[in-house]
C-alpha positions as CSV (number, residue, x, y, z in Angstrom):
1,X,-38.1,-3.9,49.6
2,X,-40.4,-1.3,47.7
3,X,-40.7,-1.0,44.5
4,X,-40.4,2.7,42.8
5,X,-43.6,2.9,41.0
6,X,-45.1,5.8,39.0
7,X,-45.6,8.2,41.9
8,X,-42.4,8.1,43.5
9,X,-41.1,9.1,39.6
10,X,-43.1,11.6,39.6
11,X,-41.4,13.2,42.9
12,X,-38.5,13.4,40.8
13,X,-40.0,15.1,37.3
14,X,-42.3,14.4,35.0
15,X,-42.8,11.6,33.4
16,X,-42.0,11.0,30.0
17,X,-44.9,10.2,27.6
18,X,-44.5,7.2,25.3
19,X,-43.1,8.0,22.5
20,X,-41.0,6.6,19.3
21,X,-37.8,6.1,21.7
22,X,-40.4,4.3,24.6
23,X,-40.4,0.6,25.0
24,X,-42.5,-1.7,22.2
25,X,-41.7,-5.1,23.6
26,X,-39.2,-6.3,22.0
27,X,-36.4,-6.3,24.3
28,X,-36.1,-9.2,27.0
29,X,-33.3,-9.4,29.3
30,X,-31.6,-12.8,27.7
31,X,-28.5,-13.6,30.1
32,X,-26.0,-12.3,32.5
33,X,-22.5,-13.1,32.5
34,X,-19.4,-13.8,35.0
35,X,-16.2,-13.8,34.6
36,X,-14.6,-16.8,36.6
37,X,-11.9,-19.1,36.8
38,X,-13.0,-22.5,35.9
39,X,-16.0,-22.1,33.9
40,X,-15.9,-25.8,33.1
41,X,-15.8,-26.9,36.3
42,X,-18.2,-23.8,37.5
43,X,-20.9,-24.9,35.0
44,X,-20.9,-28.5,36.1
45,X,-20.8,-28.1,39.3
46,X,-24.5,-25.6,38.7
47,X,-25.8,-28.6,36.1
48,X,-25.3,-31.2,39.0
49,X,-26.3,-29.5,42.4
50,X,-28.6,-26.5,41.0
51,X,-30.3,-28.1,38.1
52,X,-29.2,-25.8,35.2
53,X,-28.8,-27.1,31.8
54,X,-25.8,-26.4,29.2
55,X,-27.4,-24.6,26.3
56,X,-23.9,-23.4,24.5
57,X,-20.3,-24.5,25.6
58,X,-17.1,-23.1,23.8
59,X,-14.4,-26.0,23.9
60,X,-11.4,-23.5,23.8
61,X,-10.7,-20.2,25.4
62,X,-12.8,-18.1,27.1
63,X,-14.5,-21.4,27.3
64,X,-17.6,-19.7,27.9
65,X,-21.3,-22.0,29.1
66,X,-24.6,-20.6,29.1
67,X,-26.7,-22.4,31.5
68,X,-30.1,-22.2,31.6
69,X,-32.0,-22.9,34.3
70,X,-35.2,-26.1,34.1
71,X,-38.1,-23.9,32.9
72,X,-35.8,-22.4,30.0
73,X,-36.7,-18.6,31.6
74,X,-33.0,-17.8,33.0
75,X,-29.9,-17.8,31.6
76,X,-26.3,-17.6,32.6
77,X,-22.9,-17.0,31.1
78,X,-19.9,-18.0,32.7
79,X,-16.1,-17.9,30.6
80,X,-12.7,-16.8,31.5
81,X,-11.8,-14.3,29.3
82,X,-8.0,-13.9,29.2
83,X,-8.3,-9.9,29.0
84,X,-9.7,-9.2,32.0
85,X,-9.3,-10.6,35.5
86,X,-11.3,-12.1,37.5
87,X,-13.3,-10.7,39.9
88,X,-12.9,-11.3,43.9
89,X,-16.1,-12.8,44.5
90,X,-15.2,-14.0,47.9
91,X,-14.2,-10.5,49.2
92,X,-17.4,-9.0,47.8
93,X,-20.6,-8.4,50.4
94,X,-23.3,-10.5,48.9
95,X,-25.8,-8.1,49.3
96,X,-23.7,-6.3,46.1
97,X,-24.2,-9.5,44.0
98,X,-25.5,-13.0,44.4
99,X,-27.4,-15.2,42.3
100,X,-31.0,-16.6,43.6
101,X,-32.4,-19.6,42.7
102,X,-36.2,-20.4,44.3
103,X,-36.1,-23.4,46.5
104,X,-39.1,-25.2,47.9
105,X,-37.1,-26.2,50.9
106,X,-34.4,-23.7,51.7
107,X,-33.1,-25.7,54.5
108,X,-32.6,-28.6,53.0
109,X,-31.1,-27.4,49.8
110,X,-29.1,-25.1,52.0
111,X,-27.4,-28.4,53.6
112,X,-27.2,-30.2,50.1
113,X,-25.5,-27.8,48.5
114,X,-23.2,-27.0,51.4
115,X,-22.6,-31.0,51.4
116,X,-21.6,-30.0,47.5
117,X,-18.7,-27.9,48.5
118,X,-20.6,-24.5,49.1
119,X,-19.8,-22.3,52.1
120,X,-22.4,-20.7,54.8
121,X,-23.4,-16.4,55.0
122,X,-25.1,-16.8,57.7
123,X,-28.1,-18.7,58.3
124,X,-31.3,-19.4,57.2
125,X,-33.5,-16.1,57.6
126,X,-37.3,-15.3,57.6
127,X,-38.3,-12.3,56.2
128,X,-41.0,-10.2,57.4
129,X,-43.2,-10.8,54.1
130,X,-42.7,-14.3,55.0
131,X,-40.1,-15.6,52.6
132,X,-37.6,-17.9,53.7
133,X,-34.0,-16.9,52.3
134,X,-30.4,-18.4,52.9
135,X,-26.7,-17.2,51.6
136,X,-24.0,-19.1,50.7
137,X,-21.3,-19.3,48.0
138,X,-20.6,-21.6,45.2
139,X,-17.2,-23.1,45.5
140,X,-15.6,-20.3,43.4
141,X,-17.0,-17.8,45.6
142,X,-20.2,-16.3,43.6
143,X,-22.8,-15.7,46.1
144,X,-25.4,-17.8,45.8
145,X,-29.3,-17.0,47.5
146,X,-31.9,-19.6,47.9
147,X,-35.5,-18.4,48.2
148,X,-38.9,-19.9,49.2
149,X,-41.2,-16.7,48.6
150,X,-44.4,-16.6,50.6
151,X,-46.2,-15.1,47.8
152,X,-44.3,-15.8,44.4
153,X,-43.2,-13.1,42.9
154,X,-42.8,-14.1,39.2
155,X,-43.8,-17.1,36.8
C-alpha cells in the first residue's frame, strides 16, 4: 500500500496553506468503538488471549469497556448500546474492517488464539515488503489481523 503524500494532493488542487483552521497538535486519535453483543465477555476474552487491559468498565447497560492495549498507545471501546443493532461482523469482508495487533510470531499466536475460540480467513500470508500477516476472527466475529512487519511501521 502507498501512501498519498503531498504530490499526489497536488494532482487534485492546491494545497491549502496552514492557516488558523490547520492542525496545531492538539488532537490525537483517542479510541475506536464497536458495538457488540457481549461486551463483558468480548473484553475478557481480548484481556486474556490479546493482552489488553481494562481502563474503564460500565457495570450496567451499554456496559461499555475501554481496553487499552500493553504500551497504553491504543484504545478500544466495546458496549451494547440498546438503540442500535449490532453489526454483522461475520458477514462483513475483512478487508472492510479488522482490528491488527503486531505479533512477533504470527504463527504461533495465529494457533493460540485459534485454540481460544477464534476462527481462520485464510492463512498465514507473506507480503511482498516482507511482513508476515494472518486473519481470523474473534469469537463474536470482529476480524482480527496479526502482523509481524519487516520494517516497523510505528512506535
Amino acid at each position: 500500500m502507498t501512501s498519498a503524500g503531498p504530490e499526489t494532493w497536488e494532482r487534485h488542487g492546491p494545497v491549502a496553506k496552514p492557516g488558523p483552521t490547520a492542525y496545531d497538535g492538539n488532537v490525537k486519535i483517542e479510541h475506536t468503538a464497536y458495538q457488540v453483543a457481549d461486551p463483558v465477555g468480548l473484553a475478557r476474552w481480548y484481556v486474556e488471549h490479546l493482552g489488553m487491559t481494562v481502563k474503564r468498565a460500565q457495570s450496567a447497560s451499554p456496559f461499555g469497556h475501554f481496553l487499552a492495549d500493553d504500551g497504553d498507545a491504543v484504545m478500544l471501546e466495546f458496549y451494547a448500546n440498546p438503540r442500535v443493532t449490532v453489526p454483522d461482523y461475520r458477514a462483513m469482508d475483512p478487508l472492510l474492517l479488522h482490528i491488527a495487533f503486531s505479533a512477533d510470531d504470527v504463527p504461533a499466536t495465529r494457533a493460540r488464539l485459534l485454540a481460544a475460540g477464534a476462527t481462520p480467513e485464510g492463512d498465514v500470508t507473506h507480503t511482498d515488503a516482507g511482513d508476515v500477516l494472518a486473519m481470523l476472527r474473534d469469537p463474536w466475529g470482529i476480524a482480527v489481523q496479526l502482523v509481524q512487519r519487516r520494517t516497523p511501521m510505528i512506535g
